[in-house]
PyMOL commands that place a pseudoatom at each C-alpha (Angstrom):
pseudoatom trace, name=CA, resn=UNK, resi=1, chain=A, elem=C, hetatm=0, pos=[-12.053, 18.892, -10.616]
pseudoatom trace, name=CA, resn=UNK, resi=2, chain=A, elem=C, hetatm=0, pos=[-9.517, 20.660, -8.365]
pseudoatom trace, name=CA, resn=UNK, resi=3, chain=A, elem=C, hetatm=0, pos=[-6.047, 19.945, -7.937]
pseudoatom trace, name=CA, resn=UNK, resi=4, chain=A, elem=C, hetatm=0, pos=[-4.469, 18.885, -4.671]
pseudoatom trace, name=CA, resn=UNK, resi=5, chain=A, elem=C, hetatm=0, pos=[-0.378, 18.244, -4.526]
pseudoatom trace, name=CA, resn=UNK, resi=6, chain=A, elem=C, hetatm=0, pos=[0.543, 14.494, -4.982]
pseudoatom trace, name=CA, resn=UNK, resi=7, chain=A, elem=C, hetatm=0, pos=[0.311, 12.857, -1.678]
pseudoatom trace, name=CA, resn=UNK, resi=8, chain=A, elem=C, hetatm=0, pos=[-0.850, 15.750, 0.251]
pseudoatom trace, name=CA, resn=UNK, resi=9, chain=A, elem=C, hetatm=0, pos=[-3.358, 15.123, 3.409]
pseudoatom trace, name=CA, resn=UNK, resi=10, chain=A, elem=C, hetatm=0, pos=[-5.857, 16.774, 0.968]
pseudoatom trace, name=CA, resn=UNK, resi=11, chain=A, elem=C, hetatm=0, pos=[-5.463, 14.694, -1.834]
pseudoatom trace, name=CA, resn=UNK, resi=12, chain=A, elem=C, hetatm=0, pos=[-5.564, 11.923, 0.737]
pseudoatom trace, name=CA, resn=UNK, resi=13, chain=A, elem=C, hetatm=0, pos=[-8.912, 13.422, 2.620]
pseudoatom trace, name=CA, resn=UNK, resi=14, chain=A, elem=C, hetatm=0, pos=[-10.520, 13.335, -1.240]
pseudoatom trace, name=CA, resn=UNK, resi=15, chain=A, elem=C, hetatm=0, pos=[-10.378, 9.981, -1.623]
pseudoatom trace, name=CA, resn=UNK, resi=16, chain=A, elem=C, hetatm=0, pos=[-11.659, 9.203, 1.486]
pseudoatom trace, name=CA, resn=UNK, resi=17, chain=A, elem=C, hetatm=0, pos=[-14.364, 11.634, 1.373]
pseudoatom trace, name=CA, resn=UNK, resi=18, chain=A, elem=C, hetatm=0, pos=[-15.025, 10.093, -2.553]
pseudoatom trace, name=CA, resn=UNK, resi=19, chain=A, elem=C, hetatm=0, pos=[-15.050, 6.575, -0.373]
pseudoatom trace, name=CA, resn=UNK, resi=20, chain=A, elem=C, hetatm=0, pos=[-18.074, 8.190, 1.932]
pseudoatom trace, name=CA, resn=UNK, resi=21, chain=A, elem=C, hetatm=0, pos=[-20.026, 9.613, -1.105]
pseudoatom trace, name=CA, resn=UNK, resi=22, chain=A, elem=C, hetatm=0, pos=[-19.676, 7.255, -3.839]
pseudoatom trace, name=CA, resn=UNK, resi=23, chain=A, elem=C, hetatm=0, pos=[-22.151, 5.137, -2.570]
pseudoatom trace, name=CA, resn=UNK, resi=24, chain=A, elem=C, hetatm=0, pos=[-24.985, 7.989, -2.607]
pseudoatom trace, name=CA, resn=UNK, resi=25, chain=A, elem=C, hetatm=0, pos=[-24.534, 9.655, 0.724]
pseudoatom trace, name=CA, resn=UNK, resi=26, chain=A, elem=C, hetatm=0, pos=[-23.090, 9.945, 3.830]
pseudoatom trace, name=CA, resn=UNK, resi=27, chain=A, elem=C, hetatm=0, pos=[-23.078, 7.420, 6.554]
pseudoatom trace, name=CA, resn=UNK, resi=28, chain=A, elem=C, hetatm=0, pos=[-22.731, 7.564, 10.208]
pseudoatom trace, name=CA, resn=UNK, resi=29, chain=A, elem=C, hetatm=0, pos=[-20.860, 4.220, 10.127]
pseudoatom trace, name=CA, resn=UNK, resi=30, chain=A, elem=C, hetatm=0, pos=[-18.665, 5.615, 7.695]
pseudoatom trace, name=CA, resn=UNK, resi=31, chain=A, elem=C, hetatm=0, pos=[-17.964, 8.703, 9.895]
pseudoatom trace, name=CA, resn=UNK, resi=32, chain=A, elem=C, hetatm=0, pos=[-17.353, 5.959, 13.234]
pseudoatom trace, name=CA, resn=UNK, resi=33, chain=A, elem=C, hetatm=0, pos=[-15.204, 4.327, 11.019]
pseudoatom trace, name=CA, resn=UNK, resi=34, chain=A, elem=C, hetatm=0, pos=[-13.298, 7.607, 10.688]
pseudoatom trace, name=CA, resn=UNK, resi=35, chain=A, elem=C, hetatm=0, pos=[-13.419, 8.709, 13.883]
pseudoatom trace, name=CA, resn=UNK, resi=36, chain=A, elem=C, hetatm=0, pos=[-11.884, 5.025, 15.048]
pseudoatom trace, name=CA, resn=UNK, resi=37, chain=A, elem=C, hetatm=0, pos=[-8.961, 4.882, 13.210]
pseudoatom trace, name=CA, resn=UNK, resi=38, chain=A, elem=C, hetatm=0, pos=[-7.940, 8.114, 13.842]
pseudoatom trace, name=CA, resn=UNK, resi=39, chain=A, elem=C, hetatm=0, pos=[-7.634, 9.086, 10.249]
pseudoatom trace, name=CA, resn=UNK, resi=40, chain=A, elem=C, hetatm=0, pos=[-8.199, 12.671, 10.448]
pseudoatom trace, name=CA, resn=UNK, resi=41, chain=A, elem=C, hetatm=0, pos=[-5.341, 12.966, 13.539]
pseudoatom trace, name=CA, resn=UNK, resi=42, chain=A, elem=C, hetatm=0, pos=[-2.819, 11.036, 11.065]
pseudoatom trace, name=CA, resn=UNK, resi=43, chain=A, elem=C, hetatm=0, pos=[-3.851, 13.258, 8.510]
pseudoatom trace, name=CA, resn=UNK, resi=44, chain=A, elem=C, hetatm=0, pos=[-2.958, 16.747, 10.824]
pseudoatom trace, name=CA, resn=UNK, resi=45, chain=A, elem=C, hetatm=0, pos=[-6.599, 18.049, 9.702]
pseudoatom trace, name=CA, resn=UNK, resi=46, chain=A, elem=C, hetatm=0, pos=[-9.240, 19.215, 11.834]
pseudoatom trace, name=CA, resn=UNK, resi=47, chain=A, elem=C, hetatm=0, pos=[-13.016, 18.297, 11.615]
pseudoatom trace, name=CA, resn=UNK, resi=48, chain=A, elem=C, hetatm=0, pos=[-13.615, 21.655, 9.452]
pseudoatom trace, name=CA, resn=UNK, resi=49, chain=A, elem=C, hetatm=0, pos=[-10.739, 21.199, 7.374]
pseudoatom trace, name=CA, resn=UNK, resi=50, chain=A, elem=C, hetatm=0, pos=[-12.544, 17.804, 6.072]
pseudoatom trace, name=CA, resn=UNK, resi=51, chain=A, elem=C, hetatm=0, pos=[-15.962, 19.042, 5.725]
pseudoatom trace, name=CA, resn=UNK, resi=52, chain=A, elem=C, hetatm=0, pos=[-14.600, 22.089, 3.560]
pseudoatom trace, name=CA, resn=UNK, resi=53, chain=A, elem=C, hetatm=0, pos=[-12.676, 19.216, 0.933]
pseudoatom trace, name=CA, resn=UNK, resi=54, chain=A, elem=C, hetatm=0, pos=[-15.963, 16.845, 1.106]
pseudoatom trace, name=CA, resn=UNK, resi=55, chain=A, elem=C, hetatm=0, pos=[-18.011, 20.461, 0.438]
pseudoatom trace, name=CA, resn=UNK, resi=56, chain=A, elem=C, hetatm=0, pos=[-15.847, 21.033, -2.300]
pseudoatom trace, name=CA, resn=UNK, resi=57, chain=A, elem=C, hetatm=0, pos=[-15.911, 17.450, -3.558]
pseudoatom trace, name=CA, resn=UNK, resi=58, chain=A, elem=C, hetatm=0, pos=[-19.496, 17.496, -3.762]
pseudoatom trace, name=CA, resn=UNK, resi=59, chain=A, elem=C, hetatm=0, pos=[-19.161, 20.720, -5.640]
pseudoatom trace, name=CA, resn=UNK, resi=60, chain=A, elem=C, hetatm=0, pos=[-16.565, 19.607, -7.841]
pseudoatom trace, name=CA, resn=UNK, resi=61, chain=A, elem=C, hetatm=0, pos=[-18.820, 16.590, -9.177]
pseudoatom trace, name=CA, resn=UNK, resi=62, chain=A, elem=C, hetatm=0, pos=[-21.755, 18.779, -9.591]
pseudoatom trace, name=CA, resn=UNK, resi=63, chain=A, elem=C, hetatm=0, pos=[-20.028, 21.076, -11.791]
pseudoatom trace, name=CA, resn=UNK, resi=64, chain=A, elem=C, hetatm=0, pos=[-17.577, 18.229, -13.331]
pseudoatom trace, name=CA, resn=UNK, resi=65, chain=A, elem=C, hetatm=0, pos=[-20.207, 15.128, -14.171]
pseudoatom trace, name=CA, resn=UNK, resi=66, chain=A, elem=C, hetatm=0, pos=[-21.801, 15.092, -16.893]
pseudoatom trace, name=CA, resn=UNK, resi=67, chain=A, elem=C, hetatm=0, pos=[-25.093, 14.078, -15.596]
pseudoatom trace, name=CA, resn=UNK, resi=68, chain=A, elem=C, hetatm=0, pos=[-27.344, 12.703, -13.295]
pseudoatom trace, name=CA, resn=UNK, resi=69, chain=A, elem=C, hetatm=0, pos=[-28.180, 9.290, -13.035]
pseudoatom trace, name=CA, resn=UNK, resi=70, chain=A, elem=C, hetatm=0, pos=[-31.461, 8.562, -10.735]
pseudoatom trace, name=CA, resn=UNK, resi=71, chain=A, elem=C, hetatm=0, pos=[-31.288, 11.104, -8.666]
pseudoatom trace, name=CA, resn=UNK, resi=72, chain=A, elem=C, hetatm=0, pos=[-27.545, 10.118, -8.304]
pseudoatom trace, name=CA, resn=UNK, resi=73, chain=A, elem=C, hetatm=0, pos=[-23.873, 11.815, -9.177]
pseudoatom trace, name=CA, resn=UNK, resi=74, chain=A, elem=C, hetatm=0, pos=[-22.312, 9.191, -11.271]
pseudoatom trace, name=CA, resn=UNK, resi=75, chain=A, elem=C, hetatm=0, pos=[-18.644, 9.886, -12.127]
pseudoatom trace, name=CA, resn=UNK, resi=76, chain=A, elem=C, hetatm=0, pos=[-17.230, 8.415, -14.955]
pseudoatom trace, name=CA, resn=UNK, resi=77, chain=A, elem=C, hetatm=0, pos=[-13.690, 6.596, -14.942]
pseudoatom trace, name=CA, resn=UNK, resi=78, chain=A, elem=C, hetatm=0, pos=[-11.649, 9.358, -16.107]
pseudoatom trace, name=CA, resn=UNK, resi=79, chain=A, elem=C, hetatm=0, pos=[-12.747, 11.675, -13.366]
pseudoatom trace, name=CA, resn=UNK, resi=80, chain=A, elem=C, hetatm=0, pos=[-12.100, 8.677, -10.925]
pseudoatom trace, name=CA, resn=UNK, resi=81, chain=A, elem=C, hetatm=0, pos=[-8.775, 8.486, -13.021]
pseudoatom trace, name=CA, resn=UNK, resi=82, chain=A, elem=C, hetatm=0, pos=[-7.574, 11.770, -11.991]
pseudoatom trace, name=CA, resn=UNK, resi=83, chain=A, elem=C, hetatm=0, pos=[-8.734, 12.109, -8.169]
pseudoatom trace, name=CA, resn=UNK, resi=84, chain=A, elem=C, hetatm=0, pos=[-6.544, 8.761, -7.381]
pseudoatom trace, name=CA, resn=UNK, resi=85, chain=A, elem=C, hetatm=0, pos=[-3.486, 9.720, -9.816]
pseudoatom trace, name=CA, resn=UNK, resi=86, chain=A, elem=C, hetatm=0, pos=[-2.693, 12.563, -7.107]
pseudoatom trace, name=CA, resn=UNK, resi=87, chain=A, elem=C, hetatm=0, pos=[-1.522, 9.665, -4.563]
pseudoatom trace, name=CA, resn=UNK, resi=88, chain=A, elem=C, hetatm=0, pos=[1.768, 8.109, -5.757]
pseudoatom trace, name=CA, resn=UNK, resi=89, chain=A, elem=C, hetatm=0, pos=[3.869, 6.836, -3.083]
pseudoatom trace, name=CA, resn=UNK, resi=90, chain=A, elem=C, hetatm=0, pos=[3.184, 3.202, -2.908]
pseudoatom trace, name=CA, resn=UNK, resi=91, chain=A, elem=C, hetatm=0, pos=[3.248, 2.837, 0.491]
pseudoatom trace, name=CA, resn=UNK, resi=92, chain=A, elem=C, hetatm=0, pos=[0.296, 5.799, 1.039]
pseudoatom trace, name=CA, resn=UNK, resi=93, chain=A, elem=C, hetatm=0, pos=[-1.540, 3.853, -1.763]
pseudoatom trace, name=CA, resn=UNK, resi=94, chain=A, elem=C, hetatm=0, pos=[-1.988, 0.893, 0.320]
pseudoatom trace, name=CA, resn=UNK, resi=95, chain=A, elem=C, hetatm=0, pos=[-2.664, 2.631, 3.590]
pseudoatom trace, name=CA, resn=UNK, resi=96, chain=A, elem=C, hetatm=0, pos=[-5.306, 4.618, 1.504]
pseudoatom trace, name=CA, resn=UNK, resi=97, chain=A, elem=C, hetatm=0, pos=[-6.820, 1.500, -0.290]
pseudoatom trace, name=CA, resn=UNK, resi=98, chain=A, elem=C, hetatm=0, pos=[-6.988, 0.003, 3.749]
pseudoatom trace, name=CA, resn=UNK, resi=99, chain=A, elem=C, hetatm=0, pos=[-8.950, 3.029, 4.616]
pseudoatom trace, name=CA, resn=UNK, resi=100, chain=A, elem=C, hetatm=0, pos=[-11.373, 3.169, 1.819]
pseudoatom trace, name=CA, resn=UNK, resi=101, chain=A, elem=C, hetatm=0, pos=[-12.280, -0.602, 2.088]
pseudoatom trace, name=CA, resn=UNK, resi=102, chain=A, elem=C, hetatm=0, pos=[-13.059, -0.067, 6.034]
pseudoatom trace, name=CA, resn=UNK, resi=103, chain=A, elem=C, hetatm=0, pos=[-15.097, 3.045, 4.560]
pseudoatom trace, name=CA, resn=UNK, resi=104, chain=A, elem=C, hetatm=0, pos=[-16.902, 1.096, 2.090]
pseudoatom trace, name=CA, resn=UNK, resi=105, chain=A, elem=C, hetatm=0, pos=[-17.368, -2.069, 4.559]
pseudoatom trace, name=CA, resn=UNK, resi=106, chain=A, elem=C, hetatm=0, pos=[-18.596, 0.528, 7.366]
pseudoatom trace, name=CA, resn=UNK, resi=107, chain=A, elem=C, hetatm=0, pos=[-22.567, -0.385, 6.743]
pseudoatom trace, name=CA, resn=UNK, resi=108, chain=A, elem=C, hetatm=0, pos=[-21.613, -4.099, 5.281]
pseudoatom trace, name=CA, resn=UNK, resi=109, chain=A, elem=C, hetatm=0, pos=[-22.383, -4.340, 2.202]
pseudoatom trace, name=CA, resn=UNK, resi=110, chain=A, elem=C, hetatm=0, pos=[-20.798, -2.937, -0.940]
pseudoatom trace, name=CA, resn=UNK, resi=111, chain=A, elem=C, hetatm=0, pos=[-22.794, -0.455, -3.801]
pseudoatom trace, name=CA, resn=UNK, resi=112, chain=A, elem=C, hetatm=0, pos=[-22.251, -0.663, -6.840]
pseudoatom trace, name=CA, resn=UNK, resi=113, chain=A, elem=C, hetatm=0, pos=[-20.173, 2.647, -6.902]
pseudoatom trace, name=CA, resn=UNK, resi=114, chain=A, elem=C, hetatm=0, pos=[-18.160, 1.384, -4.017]
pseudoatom trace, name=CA, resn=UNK, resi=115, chain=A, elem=C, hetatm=0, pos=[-16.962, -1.411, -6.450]
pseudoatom trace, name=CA, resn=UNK, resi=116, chain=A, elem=C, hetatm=0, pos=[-16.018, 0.349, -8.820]
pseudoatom trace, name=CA, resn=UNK, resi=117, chain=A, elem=C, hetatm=0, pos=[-13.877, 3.166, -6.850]
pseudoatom trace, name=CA, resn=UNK, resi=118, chain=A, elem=C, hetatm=0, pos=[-12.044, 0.126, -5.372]
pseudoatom trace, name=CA, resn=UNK, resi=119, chain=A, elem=C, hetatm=0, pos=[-11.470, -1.920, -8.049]
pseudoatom trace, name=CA, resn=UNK, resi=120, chain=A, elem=C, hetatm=0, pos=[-10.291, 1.296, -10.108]
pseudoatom trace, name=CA, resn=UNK, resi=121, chain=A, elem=C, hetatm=0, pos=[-7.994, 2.363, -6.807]
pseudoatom trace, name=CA, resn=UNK, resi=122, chain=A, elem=C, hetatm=0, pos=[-6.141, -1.406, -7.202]
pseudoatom trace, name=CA, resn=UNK, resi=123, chain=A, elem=C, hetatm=0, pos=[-6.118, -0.970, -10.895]
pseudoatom trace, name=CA, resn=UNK, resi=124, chain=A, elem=C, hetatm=0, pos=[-4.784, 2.487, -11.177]
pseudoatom trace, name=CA, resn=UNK, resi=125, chain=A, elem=C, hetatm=0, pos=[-2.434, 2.442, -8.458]
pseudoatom trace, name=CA, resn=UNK, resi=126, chain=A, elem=C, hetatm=0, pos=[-1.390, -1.244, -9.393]
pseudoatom trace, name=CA, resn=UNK, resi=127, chain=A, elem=C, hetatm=0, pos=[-2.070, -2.786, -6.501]
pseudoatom trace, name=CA, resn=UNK, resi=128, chain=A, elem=C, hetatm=0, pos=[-2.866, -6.545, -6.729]
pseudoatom trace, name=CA, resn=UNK, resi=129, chain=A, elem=C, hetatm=0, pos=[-4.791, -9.048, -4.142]
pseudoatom trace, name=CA, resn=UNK, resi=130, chain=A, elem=C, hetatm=0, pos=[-1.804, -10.365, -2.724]
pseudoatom trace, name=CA, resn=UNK, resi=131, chain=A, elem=C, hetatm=0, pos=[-0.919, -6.484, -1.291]
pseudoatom trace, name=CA, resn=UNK, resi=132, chain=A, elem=C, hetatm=0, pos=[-4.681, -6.272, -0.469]
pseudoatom trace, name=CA, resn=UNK, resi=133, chain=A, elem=C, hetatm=0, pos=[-4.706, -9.742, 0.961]
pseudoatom trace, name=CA, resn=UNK, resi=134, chain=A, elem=C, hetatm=0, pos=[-2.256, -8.061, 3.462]
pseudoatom trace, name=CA, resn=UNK, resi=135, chain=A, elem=C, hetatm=0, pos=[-3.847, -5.203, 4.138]
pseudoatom trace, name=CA, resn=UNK, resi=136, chain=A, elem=C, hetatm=0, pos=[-6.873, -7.494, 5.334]
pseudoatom trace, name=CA, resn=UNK, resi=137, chain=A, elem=C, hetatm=0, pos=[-5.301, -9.835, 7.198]
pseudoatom trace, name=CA, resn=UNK, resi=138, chain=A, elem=C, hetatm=0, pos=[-2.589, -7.942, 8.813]
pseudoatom trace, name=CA, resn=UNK, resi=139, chain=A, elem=C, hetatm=0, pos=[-1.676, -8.550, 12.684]
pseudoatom trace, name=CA, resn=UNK, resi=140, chain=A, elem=C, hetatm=0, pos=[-3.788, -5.721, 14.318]
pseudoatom trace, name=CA, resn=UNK, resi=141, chain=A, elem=C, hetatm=0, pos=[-2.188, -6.015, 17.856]
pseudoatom trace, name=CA, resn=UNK, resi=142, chain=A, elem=C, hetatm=0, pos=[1.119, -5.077, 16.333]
pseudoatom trace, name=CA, resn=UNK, resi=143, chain=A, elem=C, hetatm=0, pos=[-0.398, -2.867, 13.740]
pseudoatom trace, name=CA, resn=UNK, resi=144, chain=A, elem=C, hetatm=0, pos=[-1.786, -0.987, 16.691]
pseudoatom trace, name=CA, resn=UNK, resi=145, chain=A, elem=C, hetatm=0, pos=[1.697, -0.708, 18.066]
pseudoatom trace, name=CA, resn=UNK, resi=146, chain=A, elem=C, hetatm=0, pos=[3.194, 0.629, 15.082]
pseudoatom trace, name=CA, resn=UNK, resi=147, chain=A, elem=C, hetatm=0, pos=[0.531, 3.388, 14.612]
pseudoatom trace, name=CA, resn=UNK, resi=148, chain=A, elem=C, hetatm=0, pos=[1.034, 4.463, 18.297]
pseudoatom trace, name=CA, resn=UNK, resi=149, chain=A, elem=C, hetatm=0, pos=[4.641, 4.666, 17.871]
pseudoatom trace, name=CA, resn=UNK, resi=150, chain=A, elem=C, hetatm=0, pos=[4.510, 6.567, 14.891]
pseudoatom trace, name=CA, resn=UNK, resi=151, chain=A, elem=C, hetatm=0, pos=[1.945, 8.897, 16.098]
pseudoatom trace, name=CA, resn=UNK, resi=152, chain=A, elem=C, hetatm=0, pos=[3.991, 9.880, 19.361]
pseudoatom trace, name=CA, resn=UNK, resi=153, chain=A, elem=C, hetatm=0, pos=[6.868, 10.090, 16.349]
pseudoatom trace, name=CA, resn=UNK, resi=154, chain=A, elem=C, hetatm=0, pos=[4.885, 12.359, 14.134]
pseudoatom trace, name=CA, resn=UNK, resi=155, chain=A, elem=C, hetatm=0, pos=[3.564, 14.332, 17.055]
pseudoatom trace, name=CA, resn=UNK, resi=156, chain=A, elem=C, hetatm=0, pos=[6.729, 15.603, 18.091]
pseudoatom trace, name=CA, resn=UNK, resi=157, chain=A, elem=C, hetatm=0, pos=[7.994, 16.229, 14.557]
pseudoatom trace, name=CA, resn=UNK, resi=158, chain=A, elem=C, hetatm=0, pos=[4.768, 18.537, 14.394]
pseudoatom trace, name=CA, resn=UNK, resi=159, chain=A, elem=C, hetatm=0, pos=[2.545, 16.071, 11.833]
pseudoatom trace, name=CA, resn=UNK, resi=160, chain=A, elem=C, hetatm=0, pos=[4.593, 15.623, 8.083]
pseudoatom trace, name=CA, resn=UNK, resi=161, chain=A, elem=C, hetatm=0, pos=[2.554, 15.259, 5.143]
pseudoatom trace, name=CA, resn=UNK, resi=162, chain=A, elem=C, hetatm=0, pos=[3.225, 11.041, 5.695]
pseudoatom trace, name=CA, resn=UNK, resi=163, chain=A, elem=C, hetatm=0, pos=[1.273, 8.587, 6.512]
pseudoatom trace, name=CA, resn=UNK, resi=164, chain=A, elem=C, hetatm=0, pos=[2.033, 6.323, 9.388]
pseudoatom trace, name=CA, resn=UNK, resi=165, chain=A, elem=C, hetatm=0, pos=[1.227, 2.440, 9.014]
pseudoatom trace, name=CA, resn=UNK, resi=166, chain=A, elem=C, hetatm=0, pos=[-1.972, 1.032, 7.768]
pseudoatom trace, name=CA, resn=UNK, resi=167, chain=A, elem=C, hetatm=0, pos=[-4.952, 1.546, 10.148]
pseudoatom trace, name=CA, resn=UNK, resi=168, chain=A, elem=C, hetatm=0, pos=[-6.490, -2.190, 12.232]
pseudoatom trace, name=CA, resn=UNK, resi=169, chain=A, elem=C, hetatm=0, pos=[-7.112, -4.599, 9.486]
pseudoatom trace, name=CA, resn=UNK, resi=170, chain=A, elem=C, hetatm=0, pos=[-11.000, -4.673, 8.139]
pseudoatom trace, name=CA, resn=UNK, resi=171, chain=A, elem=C, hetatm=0, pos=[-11.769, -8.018, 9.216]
pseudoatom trace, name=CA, resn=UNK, resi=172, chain=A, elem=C, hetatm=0, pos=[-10.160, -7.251, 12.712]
pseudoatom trace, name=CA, resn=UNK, resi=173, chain=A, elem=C, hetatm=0, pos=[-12.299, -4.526, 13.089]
pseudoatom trace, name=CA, resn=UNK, resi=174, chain=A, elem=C, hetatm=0, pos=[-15.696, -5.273, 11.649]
pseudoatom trace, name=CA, resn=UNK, resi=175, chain=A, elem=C, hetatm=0, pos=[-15.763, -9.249, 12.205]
for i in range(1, 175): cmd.bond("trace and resi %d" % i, "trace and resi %d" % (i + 1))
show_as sticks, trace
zoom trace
């Protein structure tokens, strides 16, 4: 698999294009949900810029897995391993994990891939369910506050490599 630097908005766009894909394929609730939070905006990447590194993804696990399961690209922990070891600011992890579960809630139910990719996200980047727990059930009125600040913020500092503040909560959002 390709390299990205650690905590780049490409290593970051990975994940959440391996959050879109794991399940099989690509959803249209899965792009809304991506469209509504804004991600690609907090991530300074255009449209084209993520459909080249979910392209190359898709590449990537044709050339990297070692077989097909069904019909279906399977990757195996290890190659999991290494996509989510290029995030490791703790902070980014949990905005990331946020992301990826409003991803993988998007058509409202959770694969079997899906699972796995999130449990091994929590396990690799040691994130436990009380930091999840908050991610779920955080305040979205002043969540929504915080992003807009910190867009207008990262707007006029012409878009760092950061992320700003978790996106809406899941349950906010989808219930």
């Amino acid at each position: 698999m390709r390299q990205y630097a650690t905590n780049s908005p490409e290593a970051m766009a990975r994940i959440i294009a391996l959050s879109m894909l794991v399940d099989g394929g690509l959803d249209k609730s899965e792009l809304d949900v991506i469209a509504r939070y804004g991600v690609l905006e907090r991530l300074a990447m255009s449209e084209q810029e993520f459909e080249k590194i979910v392209h190359v993804l898709c590449e990537d696990m044709l050339q990297c897995v070692p077989g097909i399961n069904h019909g279906q690209i399977e990757l195996d922990e290890a190659s999991i391993d290494s996509i989510l070891s290029d995030i490791q600011d703790h902070q980014l992890r949990k905005t990331l994990l946020g992301i990826m579960l409003a991803v993988v809630d998007a058509d409202e139910r959770m694969s079997d891939g899906e699972a796995i990719l999130i449990t091994r996200a929590m396990e690799c980047w040691a994130l436990d369910l009380i930091e999840v727990r908050e991610i779920i059930f955080s305040n979205p009125e002043t969540q929504y506050r915080d992003e807009q600040a910190a867009y207008a913020s990262r707007k006029s500092a012409k878009a760092s490599a950061q992320f700003p503040p978790s996106p809406p909560s899941i349950l906010a959002t989808h219930y």
